[in-house]
C-alpha positions as CSV (number, residue, x, y, z in Angstrom):
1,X,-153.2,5.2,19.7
2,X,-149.5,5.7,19.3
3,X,-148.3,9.3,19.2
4,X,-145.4,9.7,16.6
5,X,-142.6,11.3,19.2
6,X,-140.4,14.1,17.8
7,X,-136.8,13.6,16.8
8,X,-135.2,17.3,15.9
9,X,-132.3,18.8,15.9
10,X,-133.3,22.0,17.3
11,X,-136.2,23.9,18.0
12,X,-137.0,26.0,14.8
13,X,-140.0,25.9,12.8
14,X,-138.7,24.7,9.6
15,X,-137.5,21.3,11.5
16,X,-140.9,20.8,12.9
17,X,-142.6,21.4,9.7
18,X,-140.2,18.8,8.0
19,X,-141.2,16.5,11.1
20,X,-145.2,17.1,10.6
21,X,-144.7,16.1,6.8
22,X,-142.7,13.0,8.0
23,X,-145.6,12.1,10.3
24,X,-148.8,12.5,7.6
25,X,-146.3,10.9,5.3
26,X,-146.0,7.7,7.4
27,X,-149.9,8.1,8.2
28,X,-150.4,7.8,4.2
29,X,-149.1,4.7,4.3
30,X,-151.2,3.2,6.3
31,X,-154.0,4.6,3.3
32,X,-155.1,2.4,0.4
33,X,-154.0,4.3,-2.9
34,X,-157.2,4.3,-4.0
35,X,-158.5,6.9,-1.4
36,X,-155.3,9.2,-2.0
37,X,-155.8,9.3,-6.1
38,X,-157.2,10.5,-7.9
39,X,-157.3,14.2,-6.2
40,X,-159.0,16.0,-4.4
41,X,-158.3,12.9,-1.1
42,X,-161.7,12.0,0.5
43,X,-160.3,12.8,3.9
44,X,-163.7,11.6,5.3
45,X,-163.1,8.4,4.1
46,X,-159.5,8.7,5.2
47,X,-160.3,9.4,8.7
48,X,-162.8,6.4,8.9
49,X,-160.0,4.1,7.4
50,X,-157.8,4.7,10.2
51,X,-160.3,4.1,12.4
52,X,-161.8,7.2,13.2
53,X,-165.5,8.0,13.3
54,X,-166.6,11.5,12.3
55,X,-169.8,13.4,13.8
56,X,-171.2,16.8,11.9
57,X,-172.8,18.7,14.8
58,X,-175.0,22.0,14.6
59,X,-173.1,24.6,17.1
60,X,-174.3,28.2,18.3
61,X,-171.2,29.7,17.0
62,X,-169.8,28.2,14.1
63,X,-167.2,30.8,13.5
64,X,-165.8,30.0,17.2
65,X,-166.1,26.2,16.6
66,X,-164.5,24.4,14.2
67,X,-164.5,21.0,15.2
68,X,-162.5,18.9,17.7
69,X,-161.6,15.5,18.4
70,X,-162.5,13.1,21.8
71,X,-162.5,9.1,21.7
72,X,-161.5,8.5,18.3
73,X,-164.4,10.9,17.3
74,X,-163.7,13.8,15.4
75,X,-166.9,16.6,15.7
76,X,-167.0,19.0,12.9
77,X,-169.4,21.9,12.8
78,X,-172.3,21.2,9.8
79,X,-172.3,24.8,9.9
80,X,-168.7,25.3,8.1
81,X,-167.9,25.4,4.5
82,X,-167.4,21.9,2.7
83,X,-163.9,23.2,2.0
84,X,-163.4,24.1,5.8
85,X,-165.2,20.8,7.0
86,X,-162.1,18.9,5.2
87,X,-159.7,21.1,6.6
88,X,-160.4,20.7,10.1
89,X,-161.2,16.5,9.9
90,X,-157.1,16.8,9.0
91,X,-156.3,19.7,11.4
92,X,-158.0,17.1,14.1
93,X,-156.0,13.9,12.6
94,X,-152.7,16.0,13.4
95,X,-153.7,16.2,17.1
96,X,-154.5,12.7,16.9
97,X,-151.0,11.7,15.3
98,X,-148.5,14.6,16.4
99,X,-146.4,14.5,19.6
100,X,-147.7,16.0,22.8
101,X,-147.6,19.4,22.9
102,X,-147.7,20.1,19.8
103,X,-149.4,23.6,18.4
104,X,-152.1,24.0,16.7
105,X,-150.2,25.7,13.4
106,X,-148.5,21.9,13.3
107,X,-151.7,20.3,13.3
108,X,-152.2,22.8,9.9
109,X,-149.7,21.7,9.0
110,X,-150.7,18.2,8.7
111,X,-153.6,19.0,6.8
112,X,-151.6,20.6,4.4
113,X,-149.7,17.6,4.0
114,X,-152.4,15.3,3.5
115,X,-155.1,17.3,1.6
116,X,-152.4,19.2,-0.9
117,X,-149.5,16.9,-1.6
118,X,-146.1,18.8,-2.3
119,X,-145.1,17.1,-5.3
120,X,-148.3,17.8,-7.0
121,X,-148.2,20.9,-6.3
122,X,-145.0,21.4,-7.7
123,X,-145.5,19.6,-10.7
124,X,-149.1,21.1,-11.1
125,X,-147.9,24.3,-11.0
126,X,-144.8,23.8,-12.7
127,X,-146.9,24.0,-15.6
128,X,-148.7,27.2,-14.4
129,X,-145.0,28.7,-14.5
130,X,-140.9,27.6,-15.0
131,X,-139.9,29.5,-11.6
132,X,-141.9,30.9,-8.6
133,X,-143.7,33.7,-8.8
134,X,-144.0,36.2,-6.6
135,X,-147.3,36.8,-4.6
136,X,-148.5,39.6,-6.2
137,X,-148.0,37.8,-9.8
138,X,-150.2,34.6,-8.6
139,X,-153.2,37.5,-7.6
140,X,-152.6,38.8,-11.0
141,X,-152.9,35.1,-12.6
142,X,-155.7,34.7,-10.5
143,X,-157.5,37.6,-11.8
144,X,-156.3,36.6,-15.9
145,X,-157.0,32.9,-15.6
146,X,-158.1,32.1,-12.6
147,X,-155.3,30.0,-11.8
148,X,-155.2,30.3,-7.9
149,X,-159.6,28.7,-8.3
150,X,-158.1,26.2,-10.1
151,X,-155.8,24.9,-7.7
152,X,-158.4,25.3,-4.8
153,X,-160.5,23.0,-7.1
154,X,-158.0,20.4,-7.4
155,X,-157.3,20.1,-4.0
156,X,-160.6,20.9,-2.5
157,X,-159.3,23.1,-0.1
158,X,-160.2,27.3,1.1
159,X,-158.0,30.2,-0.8
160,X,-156.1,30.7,2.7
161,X,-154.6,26.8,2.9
162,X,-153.9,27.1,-0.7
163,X,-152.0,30.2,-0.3
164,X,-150.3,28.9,2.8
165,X,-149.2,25.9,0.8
166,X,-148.0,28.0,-1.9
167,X,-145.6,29.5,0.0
168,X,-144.6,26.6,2.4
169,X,-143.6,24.6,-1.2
170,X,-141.3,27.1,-2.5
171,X,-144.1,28.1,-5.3
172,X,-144.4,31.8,-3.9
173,X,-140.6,34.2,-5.1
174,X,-141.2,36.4,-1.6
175,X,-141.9,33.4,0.9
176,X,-139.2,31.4,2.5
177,X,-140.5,28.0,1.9
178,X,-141.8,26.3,5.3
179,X,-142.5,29.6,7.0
180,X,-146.1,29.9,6.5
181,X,-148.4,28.9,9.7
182,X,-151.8,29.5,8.1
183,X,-153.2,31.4,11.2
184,X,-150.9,34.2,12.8
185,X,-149.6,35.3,9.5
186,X,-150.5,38.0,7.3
187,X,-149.2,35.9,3.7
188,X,-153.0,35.2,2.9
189,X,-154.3,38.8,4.1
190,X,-151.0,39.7,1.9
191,X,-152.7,37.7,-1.3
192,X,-156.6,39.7,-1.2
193,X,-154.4,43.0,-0.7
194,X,-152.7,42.7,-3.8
195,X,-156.0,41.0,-5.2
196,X,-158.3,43.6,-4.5
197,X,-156.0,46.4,-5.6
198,X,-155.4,44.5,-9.3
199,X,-158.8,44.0,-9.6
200,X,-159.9,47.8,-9.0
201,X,-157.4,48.8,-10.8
202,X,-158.1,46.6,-13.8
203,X,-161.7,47.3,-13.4
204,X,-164.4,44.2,-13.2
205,X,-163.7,40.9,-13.4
């Protein structure tokens, strides 16, 4: 396999965000539309397209062990969530595709690019609201209309990756766009805080 090689001018994490995109973006187009429409994207049968097997495996710890990927074999733990199963067959796809020495946020990265497209996320929630919200307004919509569930829905991904996307995509008012890493950040800790206090303050759901 061919490793996509980095070309950036610099060394910040917006340009190597913009570069991971790039990378899934030239990797989807190597992918039939038919398995990137209608949404949420089978990203089992995306893997297995580009020639990548996939093995769920029963582990002692699953919250230690995500998955991993050796000879065009990606393991995933049976163990984990279906929502956290498809996030880690695209976390592993990044380390297949990205440059060496790449970090592990930038293989996050790439699965936020292929499981929650940017433009449909924009246009998706364009008609959620006219301008970005700030993060404790999309807890409040969450709690009014569950419109944060909705968007996990669509894209068949966990509350953190949606969150994380949120904010990478300009769709969160107190987030510089391309700044959230997913792990290591507090944006998604940030969310349930102001989550938790609406909804105790607002009473049951």
């Amino acid at each position: 396999m061919i490793r996509i090689l980095r070309n950036l001018d610099g060394n910040s994490d917006l340009n190597s965000r913009h570069e991971v995109h790039l990378v899934a973006a030239a990797v989807l187009d190597d992918v039939p539309p038919d398995l990137q429409w209608p949404l949420p994207r089978p990203i089992d049968q995306i893997a297995h397209h580009l020639g990548f097997g996939i093995r769920y495996v029963t582990v002692p710890d699953p919250v230690a062990f995500h998955g991993c990927l050796h000879n065009q074999q990606i393991y995933v733990s049976r163990n984990a969530a279906p929502w956290l199963r498809r996030f880690t067959i695209g976390h592993e796809l990044g380390h297949a595709y990205l440059w060496a020495g790449h970090a592990e946020w930038e293989c996050n990265a790439f699965a936020e690019a292929l499981l929650i497209p940017s433009d449909d996320v924009r246009s998706t929630t364009a008609q959620i609201t006219e301008s970005p919200l700030p993060l404790q307004e999309w807890a409040r919509r969450e709690l009014t209309d569950g419109a944060v569930t909705r968007l996990v829905q669509r894209y068949g991904v966990g509350y953190n990756a949606l969150i994380s996307a949120l904010g990478n995509y300009g769709c969160i008012r107190d987030v510089l766009p391309g700044t959230a890493r997913l792990t290591g950040d507090a944006l998604f800790e940030t969310y349930l805080q102001y989550y938790q206090a609406l909804k105790g303050r607002d009473g049951p759901a």
